[in-house]
N, C-alpha and C positions, 0 to 999 in steps of 0.2 A: 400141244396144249398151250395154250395163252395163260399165261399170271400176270395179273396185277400186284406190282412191290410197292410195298408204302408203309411208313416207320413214325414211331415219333410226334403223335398227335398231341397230345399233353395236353387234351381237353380242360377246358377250363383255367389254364394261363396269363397270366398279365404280363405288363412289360412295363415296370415300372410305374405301377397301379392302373395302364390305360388296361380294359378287359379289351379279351381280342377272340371271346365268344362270338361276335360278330364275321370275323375273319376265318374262324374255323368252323362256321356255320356255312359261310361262301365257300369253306373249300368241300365241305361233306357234298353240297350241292354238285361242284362240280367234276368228285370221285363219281359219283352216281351217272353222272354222264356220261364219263368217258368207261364206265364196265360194259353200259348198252352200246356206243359208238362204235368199241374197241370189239365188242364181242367177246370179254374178258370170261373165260372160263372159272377161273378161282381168285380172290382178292387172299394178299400175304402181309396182317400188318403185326410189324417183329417188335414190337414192344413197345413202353412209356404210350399206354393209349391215353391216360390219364395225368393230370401232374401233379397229384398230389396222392398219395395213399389215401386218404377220405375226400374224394372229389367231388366238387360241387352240385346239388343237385341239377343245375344248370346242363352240365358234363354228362351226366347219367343220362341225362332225357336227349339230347344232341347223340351220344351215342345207342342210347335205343334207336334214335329215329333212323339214323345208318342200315343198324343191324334189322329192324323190321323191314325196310325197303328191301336192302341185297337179299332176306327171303322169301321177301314175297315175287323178287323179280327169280328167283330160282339161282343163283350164284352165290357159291359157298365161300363162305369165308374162314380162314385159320389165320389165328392169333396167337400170338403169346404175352406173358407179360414182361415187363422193364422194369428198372429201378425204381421208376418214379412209382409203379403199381404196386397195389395189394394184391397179392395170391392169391387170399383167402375170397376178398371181395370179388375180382375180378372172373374168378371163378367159382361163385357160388351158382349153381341150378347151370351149369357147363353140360351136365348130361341131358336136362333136357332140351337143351339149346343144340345139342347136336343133331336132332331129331328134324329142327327147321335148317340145316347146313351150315351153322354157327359155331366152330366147333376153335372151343377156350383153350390152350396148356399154359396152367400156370404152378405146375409140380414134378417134380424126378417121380413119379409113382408112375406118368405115361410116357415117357422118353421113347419106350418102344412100342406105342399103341400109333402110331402114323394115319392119317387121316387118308382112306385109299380113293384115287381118282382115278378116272378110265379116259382114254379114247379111242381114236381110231387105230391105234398104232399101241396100244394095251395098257399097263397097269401103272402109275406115277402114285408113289410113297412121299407124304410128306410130312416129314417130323417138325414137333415145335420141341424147342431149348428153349426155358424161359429163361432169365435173368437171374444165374446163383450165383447168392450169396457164399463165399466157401465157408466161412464160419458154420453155417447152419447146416452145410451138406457133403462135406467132404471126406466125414466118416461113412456116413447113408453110402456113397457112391463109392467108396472103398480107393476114393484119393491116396494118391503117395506124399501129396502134403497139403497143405492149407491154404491153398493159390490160386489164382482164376486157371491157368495154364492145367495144372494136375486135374483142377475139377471139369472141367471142360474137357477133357482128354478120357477122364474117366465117364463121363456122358456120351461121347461119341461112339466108345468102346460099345456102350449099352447098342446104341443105333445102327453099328457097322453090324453087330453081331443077327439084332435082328431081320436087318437087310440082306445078309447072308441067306438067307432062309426063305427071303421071297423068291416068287416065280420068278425065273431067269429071264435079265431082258427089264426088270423093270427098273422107273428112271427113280431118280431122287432128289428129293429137294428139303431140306433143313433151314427152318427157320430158326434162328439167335442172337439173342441180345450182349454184344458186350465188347469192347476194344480189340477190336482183330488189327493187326498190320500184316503188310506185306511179309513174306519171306525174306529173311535177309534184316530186315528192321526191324533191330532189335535194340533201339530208344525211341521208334515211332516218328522219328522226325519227318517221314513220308505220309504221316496220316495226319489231314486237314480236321481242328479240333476246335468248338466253338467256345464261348464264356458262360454259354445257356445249357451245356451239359456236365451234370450233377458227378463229381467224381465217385469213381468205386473202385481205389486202389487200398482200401480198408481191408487189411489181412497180406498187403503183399502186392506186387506190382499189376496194375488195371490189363497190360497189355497180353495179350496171346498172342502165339500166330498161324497167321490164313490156312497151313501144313498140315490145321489139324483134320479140318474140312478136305481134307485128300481123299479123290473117289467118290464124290458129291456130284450128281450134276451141276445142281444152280445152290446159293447158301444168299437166304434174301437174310439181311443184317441190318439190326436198328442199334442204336446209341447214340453215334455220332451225327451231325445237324446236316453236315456240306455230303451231297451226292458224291461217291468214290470210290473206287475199287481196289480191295488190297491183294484179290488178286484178279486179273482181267478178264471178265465173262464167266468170270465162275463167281466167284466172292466178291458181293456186292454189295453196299449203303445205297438204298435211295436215296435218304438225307428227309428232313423236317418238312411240310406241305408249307410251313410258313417260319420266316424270321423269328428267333426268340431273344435275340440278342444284338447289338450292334455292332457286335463282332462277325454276323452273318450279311452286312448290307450289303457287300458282292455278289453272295448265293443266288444262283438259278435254284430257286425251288422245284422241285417236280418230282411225279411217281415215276415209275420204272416196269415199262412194259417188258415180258420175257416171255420170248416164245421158243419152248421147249421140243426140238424135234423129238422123232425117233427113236434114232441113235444117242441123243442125251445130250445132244449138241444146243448151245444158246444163242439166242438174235434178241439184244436190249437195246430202249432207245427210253429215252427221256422224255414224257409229256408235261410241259412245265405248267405250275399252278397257279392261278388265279393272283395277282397282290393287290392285297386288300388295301393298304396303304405302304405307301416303301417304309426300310427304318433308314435313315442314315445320320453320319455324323458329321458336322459342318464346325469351324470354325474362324473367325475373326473378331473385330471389334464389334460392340454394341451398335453403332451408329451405322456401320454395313448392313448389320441386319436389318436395320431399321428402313432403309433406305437403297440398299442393292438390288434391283431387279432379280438376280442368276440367285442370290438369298430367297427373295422372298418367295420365287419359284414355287420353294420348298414350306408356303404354307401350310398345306395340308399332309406333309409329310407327319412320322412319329421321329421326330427331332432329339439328337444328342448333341447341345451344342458348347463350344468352347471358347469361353470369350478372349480377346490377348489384350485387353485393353492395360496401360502401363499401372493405371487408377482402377480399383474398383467401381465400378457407377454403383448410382444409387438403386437401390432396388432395378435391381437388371430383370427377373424374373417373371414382375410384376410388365416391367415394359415390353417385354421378348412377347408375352400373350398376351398383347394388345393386336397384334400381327401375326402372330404362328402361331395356330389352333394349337398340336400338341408337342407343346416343350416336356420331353420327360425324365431330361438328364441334363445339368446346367453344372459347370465346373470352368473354371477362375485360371487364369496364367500365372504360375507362381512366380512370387515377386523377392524369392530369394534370394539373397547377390551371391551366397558362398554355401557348397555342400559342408555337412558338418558331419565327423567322423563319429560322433556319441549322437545314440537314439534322441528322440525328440524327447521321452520320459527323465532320460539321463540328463540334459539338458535343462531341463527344467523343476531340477530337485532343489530344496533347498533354497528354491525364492518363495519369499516373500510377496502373499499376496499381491498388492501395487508392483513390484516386480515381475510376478505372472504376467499382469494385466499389459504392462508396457511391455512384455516381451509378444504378448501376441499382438499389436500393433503395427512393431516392427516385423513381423512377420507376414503382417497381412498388407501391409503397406510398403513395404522395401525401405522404410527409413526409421530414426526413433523415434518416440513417442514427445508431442512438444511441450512447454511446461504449460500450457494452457490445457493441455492432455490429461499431463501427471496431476495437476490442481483437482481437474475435475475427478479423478480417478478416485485421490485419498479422498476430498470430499466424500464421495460416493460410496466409498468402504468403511469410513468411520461410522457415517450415517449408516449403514449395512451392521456393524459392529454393535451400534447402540441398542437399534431394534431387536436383537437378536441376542444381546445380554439380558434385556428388561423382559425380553419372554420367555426364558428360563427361571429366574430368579424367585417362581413359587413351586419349581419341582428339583430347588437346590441343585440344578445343573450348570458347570460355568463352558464358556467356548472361547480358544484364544484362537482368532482368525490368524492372524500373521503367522503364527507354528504350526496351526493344523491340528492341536492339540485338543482332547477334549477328556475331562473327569466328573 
């Protein structure tokens, strides 16, 4: 049996206000391709199909349009949901959606209801694990404690148990959402983690591990962005169809073809995704960009750039998209001469307005503030002080700016 693995849509997304409805329209198009090319028996997508728990209507109609294609081409698909989803939504009218091959888990109420497929070679069991929460479910599932690890172990238990009980022979595959590592890692530092996924260490540490999944054939796995295996040709991440962060501009995006013998044995290969635009991060001065060739390259890129100029320029942002369609992350070389051992808040208790004001100067500029500075400052704050006394003064309110005091 051929699977299609694919994770992580998070329909209806931005990236730093640019919409990238666009990019995940190109890739709907080019899932649909490759299920007819590949001759893809079942499409597995393990969760966050959405990115927001009330997702866009935009989001909704992109993923109808998916889900009416894969059934009217006769290829069933199982899903479950993710963090980013609603349960309730995600699975509302699931029963009759199972009816066209569409078939939703977004509850422990089916854990052991497995969506049954056939072929030549007999029965393959596929269970969805959606995305628990332990807080919400770890009594329901008769957890030994309030964890991802116990509630997850307590879900499997449901799965192993029912699996027991099918026809001998048949294969299995578990769909689930949630920080799996390797065996053996046990702080994760083998599992590649992006900036664009939403933590869920809320109750207790995010991590499990792969161990639990023991006696699985294939365990198609969503959360994490980067394609990866915690554990090899069993427990697998496709990883995100597209960039959500620019902590992912190295990512080979792609889905994850799996072809399930037999004997329960797997053959996975990577089909990489469409880029709609690359993201990357670039930094130098202002006037590089302005003016670099191997810069400007990267017009069309979604741009996060760094400028190291010693001066702040003037309205940089403004000049940066005069040239680079989309600037969507601009951040400044700091011009601090010395770390300081007290918070920035601690630091700046206890001055005095005009003090404030010349201390962020020197901060932003690497040197103090000149007295042509300071002049204009107190200027600027008395006048600030005056208006702001005289428009009080009929609802008997006073403000002393320099204490921060008000009665």
């Amino acid at each position: 049996m051929r699977l299609l693995h694919t994770s992580d849509w998070h329909l209806g997304r931005s990236l730093h206000g640019y919409s990238l409805l666009e990019a995940q329209r190109e890739f709907v198009d080019f899932l649909l391709e490759v299920v007819a090319t590949e001759e893809v028996d079942v499409v597995l997508l393990a969760g966050d199909i959405y990115d927001r728990a009330i997702p866009a209507t935009e989001a909704v109609a992109l993923l109808n349009e998916v889900l009416t294609q894969l059934s009217a081409a006769g290829t069933p698909l199982v899903a479950i949901t993710g963090n980013h989803d609603s349960p309730a939504r995600v699975g509302f009218g699931s029963e009759l959606m199972r009816a066209a091959g569409i078939h939703m888990y977004s509850s422990i109420e089916t854990l052991a209801a497995p969506t049954m497929l056939s072929d030549l070679h007999g029965p393959v069991a596929i269970y969805g694990l959606p995305f628990l929460e332990p807080a919400m479910v770890w009594r329901s599932l008769e957890a030994q404690r309030c964890d991802h690890q116990s509630v997850l172990e307590a879900a499997m238990s449901q799965i192993r148990a029912h699996l027991c009980g099918l026809q001998p022979g048949t294969r299995s595959v578990v769909l689930s959402h949630a920080f799996v590592v390797g065996v053996g890692d046990q702080d994760g530092s083998g599992a590649e983690v992006s900036e664009s996924e939403r933590d869920i260490s809320v109750g207790g540490s995010a991590m499990v591990s792969a161990a639990l999944f023991e006696g699985v054939d294939y365990v198609a796995l969503g959360h994490l962005h980067g394609a990866q295996q915690p554990r090899n040709g069993r427990v697998v991440y496709s990883g995100s169809p597209l960039a959500y962060s620019f902590s992912e501009e190295h990512h080979t995006k792609s889905v994850t073809i799996v072809d399930l013998e037999q004997d329960g044995t797997v053959a996975i290969r990577q089909v990489p995704t469409p880029v709609h635009r690359p993201v990357i991060r670039l930094s130098g001065e202002l006037e590089e960009f302005l003016n670099e060739p191997s810069l400007l390259a990267h017009r069309s890129d979604l741009c996060s750039i760094h400028l190291t100029d010693s001066e702040t320029p003037i309205e940089p942002m403004a000049r940066l998209r005069q040239s680079y369609d989309h600037v969507l992350e601009l951040s400044l070389e700091s011009r601090l001469g010395h770390q300081h051992d007290l918070s920035y808040a601690k630091r700046l208790a206890g001055l005095s307005d005009l003090e404030l004001s010349e201390q962020f100067i020197a901060d932003m500029w690497g040197r103090p503030a000149l007295p042509t500075e300071t002049k204009l400052l107190q200027a600027g704050l008395e006048s600030l002080r005056s208006g702001q006394e005289s428009s009080v003064t009929g609802n008997e309110r006073s403000i002393n700016i320099d204490e921060g005091q008000h009665s």
